[in-house]
N, C-alpha and C positions, 0 to 999 in steps of 0.2 A: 504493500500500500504506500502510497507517498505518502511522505514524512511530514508530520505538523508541525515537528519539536522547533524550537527559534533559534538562529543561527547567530551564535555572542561567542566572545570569547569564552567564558564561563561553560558554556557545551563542548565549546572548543577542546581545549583545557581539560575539561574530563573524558575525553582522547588518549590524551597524551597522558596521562595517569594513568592510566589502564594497562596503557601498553610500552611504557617505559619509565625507566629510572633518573632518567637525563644526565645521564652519565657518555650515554652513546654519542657514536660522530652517526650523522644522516647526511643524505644527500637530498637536494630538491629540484627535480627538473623544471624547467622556467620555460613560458614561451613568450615571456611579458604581457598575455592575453590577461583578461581578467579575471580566469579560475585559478591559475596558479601566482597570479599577484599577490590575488587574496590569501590562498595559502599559505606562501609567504610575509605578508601582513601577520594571518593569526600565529606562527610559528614565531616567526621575533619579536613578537609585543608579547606573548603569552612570559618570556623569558625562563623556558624550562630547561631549553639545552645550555650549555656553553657557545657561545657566541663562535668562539675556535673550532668546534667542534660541527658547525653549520656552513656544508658545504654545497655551491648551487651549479647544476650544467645550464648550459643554451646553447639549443640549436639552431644552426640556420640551414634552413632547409633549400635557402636560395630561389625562390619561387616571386620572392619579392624584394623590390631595390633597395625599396625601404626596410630590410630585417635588419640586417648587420648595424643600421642606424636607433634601432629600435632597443637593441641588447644594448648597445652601448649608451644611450640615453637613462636605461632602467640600472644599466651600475653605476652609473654617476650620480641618478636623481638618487637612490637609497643606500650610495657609499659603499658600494661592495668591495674589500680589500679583494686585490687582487691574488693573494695568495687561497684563497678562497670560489673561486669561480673558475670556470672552464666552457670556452665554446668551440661545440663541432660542427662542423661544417657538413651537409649531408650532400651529397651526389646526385644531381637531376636526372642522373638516367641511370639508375640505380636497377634494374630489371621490366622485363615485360608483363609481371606479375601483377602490376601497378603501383604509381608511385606511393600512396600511403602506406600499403602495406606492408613492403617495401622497405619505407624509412621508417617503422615502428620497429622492426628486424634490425635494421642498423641503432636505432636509436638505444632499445637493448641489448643489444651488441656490445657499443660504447660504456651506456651506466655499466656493466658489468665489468669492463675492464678496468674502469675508472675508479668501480668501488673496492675492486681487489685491491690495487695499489693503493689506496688512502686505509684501507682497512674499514669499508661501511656493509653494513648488512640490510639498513634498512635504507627507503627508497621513497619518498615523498611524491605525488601526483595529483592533481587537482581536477581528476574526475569527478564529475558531478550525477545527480541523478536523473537527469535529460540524458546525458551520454551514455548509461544505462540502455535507457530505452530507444537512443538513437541507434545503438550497436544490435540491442538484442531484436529489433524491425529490420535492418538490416540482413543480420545473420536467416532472421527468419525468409525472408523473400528468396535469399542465396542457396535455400533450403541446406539450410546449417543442421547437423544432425542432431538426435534430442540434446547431447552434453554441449556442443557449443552453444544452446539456447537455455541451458542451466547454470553452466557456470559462465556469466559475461565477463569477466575480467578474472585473472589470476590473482593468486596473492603471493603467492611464489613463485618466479621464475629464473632461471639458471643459478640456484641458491639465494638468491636476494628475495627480502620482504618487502612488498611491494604496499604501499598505506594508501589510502584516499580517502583521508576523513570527511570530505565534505560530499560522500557518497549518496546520505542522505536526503540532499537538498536542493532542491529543483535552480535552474539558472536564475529564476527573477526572485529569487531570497539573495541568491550572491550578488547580481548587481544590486538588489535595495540596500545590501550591507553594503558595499562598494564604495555609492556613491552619499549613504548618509555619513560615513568613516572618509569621505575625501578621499580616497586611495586612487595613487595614479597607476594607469595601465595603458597599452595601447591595444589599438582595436584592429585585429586582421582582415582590412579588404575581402580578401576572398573567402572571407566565412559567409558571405554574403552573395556570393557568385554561384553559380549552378552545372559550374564545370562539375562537380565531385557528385555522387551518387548521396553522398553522406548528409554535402550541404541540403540536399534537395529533400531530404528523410530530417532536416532539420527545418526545413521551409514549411513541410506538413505538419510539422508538432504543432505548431504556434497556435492551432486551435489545440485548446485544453482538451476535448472532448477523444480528440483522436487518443491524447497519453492517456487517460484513463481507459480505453478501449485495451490499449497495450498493456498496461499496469494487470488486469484481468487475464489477460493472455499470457505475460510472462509468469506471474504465479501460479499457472495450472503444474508450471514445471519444476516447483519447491518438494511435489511428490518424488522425485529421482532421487530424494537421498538415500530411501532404501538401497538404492540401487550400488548406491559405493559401501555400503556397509556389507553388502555381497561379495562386492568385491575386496571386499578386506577380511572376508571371512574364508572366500578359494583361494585367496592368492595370496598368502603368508610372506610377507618381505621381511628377508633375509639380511639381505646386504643392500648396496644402492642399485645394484646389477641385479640380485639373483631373487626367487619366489618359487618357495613351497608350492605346489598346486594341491590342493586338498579335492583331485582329479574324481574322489569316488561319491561324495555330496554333490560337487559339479554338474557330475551325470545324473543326477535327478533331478535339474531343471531341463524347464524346456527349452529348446531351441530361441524365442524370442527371448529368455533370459539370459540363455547361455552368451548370446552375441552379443547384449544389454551389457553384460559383468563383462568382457574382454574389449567391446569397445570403450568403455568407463576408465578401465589400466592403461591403454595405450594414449585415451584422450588426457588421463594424468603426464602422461610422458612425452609430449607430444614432441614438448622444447627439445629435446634429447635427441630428435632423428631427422633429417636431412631431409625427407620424403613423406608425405601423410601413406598410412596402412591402405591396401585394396579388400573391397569387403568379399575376397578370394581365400584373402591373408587368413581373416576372422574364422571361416569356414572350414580353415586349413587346420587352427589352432583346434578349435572345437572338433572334426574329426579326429583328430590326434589324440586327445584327451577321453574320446568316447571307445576308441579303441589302444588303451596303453600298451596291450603286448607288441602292437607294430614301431613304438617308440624303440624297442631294443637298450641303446646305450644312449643314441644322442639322435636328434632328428633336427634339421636345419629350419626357422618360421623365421617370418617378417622378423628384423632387429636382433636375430639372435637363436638361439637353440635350446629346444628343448633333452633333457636329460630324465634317464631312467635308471636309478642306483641303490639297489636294495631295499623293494619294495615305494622307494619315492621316487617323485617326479615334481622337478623343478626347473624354472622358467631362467634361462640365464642370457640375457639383454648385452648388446653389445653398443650401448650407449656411448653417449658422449657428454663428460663430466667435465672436461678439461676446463672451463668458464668456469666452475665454483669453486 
């Protein structure tokens, strides 16, 4: 349901209590737009971390003349030591994939390297609850499978804690805080432009009526939690690679579950593999498991191999970790 609760520092705040000691170094991704200004706003006024301890990326994504003028306008207007901040520069022709996608891949890419060497775990983003529902409309049209319409954003990815506290709260509470707090931001052109499929799924929200349509439609799919408890109950993790399969409970679901529980593990692991699974792959794994004597010692699946070693059978992934 959209969220009533009122957007103050004070809400803020018991956030960040929650979920830390303010002891830790964080990072903040910036795009100087107004959700992550804010962000930043409620992060330094709140004064929980270490001010040393509060480190910010910007991207330029290069798509406009005016970016590079825009970062460096917002470290000057709010005094960013420059031992403190870092921008990367993102690549216009970065794949045929599309470009947002694209530089979301790079932009995680980067926080990850960035936060190894500073030593940061957690990861600051100024996702709001419109981007919620702009992603999860999206994904649905894309015919996104049930778990990319369950889980819309991560919270971990390649090791890193990924935070968005102001998840809760629809865009026109952030700009009424925005602009009753004075807080300066700049405003990106092309959010407004109808090149991107995304702005245009942003152009339809703007009647209320359609996000409460979606609000209804995305909570159908809060029932899926069963569905990862399943999967934590066949697939016994081991190591960061390796998974018990509790192969003989398995086979007493059915078919529609069994595929449920195998696509749920691999949609957890997705970051991990170069290539999305073939629903051949799924088929392949579930075959295998419904007849264990054909596993023998070891049998080759999507990401890796399964293994059969005195009386068990375990999933052993050939992931890639190297980023955490």
């Amino acid at each position: 349901m959209i969220n009533k609760r009122q957007l103050n520092q004070k809400n803020f705040n018991l956030y960040l209590n929650k979920n830390f000691n303010g002891k830790e170094k964080i990072l903040i991704s910036l795009s100087c737009g107004l959700d992550s200004t804010l962000l930043f706003y409620l992060i330094t006024k709140s004064n929980f971390f270490k001010n040393a301890n509060i480190f910010f990326v910007f991207f330029d994504h290069q798509k406009r003349a005016e970016g590079k003028f825009e970062i460096q306008n917002f470290i000057n207007y709010y005094s960013i030591k420059k031992s403190q901040y870092f921008i990367k520069k993102i690549k216009k022709d970065l794949s045929n994939r599309g470009f947002q996608n694209s530089s979301r891949l790079a932009r995680h890419e980067f926080i990850n390297s960035l936060s190894k060497k500073i030593g940061i775990e957690d990861v600051f983003l100024g996702h709001h609850l419109d981007d919620i529902y702009e992603t999860f409309f999206l994904r649905d049209i894309q015919q996104s499978n049930v778990f990319g319409l369950k889980s819309i954003f991560s919270d971990y990815i390649l090791g890193l804690k990924f935070h968005r506290p102001l998840i809760e709260y629809p865009k026109k509470n952030i700009l009424n805080f925005a602009i009753k707090n004075k807080i300066f931001w700049s405003e990106d052109r092309t959010n407004s432009e109808l090149d991107y499929t995304r702005n245009k799924i942003r152009n339809f929200f703007i009647n209320n009526n359609n996000l409460n349509k979606i609000d209804r439609k995305k909570n159908n799919y809060s029932y899926l939690n069963s569905i990862f408890e399943l999967q934590n109950k066949y697939f016994i993790k081991l190591t960061k690679k390796k998974y018990e399969i509790n192969y003989k409970d398995f086979n007493y679901l059915n078919n529609t579950l069994k595929l449920f529980v195998i696509q749920s593990l691999y949609y957890d692991l997705r970051h991990h593999f170069k290539r999305p699974i073939r629903k051949d792959s799924y088929s392949n794994i579930i075959t295998l498991l419904k007849n264990p004597n054909n596993i023998n010692t070891e049998r080759s699946i999507f990401g890796g191999k399964i293994t059969s070693y005195k009386g068990k059978i375990c999933l052993n992934l050939n992931l890639d970790f190297k980023r955490k």
